[in-house]
C-alpha positions as CSV (number, residue, x, y, z in Angstrom):
1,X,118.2,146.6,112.3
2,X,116.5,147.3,108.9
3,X,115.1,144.6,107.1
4,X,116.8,143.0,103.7
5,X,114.4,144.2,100.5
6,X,112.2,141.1,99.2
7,X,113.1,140.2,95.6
8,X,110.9,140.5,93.2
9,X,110.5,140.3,89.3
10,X,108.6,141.8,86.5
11,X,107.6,139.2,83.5
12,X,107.0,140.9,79.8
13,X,104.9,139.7,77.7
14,X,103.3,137.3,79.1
15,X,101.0,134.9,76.8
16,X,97.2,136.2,77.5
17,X,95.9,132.4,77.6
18,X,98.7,131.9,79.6
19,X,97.8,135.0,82.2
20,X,93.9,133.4,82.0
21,X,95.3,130.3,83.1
22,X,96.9,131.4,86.1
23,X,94.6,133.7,87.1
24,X,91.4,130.5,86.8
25,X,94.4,128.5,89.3
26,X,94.3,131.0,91.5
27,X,91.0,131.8,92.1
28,X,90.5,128.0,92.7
29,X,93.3,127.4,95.1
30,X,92.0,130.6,96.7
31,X,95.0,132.5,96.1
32,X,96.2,135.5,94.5
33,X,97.4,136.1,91.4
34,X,101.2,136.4,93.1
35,X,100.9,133.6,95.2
36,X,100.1,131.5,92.8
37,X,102.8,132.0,90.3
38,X,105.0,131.9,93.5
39,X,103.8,128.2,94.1
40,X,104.2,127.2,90.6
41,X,107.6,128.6,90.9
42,X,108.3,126.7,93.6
43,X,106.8,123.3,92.2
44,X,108.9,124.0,89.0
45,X,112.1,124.2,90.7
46,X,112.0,121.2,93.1
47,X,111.6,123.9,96.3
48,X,110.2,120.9,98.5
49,X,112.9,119.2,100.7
50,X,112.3,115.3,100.2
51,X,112.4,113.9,103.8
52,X,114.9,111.2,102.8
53,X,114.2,109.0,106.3
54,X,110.6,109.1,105.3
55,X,111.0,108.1,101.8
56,X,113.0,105.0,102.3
57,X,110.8,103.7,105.3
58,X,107.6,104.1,102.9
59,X,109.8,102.1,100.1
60,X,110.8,99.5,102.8
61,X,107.1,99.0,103.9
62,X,105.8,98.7,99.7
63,X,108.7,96.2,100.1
64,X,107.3,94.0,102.7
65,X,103.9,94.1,100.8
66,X,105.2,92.1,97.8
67,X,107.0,89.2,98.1
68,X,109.3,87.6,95.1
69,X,108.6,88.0,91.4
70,X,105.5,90.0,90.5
71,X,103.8,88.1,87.3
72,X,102.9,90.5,83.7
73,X,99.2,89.4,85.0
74,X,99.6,90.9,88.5
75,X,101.0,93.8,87.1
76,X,98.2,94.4,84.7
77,X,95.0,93.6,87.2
78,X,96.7,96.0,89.7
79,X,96.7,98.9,87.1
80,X,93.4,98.0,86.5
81,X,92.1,98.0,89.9
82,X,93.9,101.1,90.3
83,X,91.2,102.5,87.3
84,X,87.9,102.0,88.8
């Protein structure tokens, strides 16, 4: 059984900063060139299945964590402790 032909494709003209840019994420992700625009490919179009289970037991635990009405205050000293 032979095996289907990968797909590929060729970009023109592709912005030199742009090129730079890729090439600086790839060497620190330790990835080539390819791979790297493959992952941001992916990324870009939403590739990564959401486990929907896994999502909704995380927001049911955050749940538990606050109870009632969150005050303006609470809000704001949270985003702060979240800075430091």
């Amino acid at each position: 059984m032979r095996a289907l032909p990968v797909p590929s494709i060729t970009i023109k003209n592709l912005p030199p900063d742009l090129h730079r840019r890729l090439r600086l994420r790839a060497e620190r992700s330790g990835r080539s060139l390819n791979r790297e625009i493959i992952a941001c490919l992916l990324e870009a179009a939403g590739a990564e299945r959401v486990d929907a289970r896994a999502l909704l037991a995380e927001a049911r635990s955050l749940r538990r964590l606050v109870r009632g009405p969150v005050s303006d205050a609470e809000v704001t000293a949270a985003k702060r402790e979240g800075r430091r």
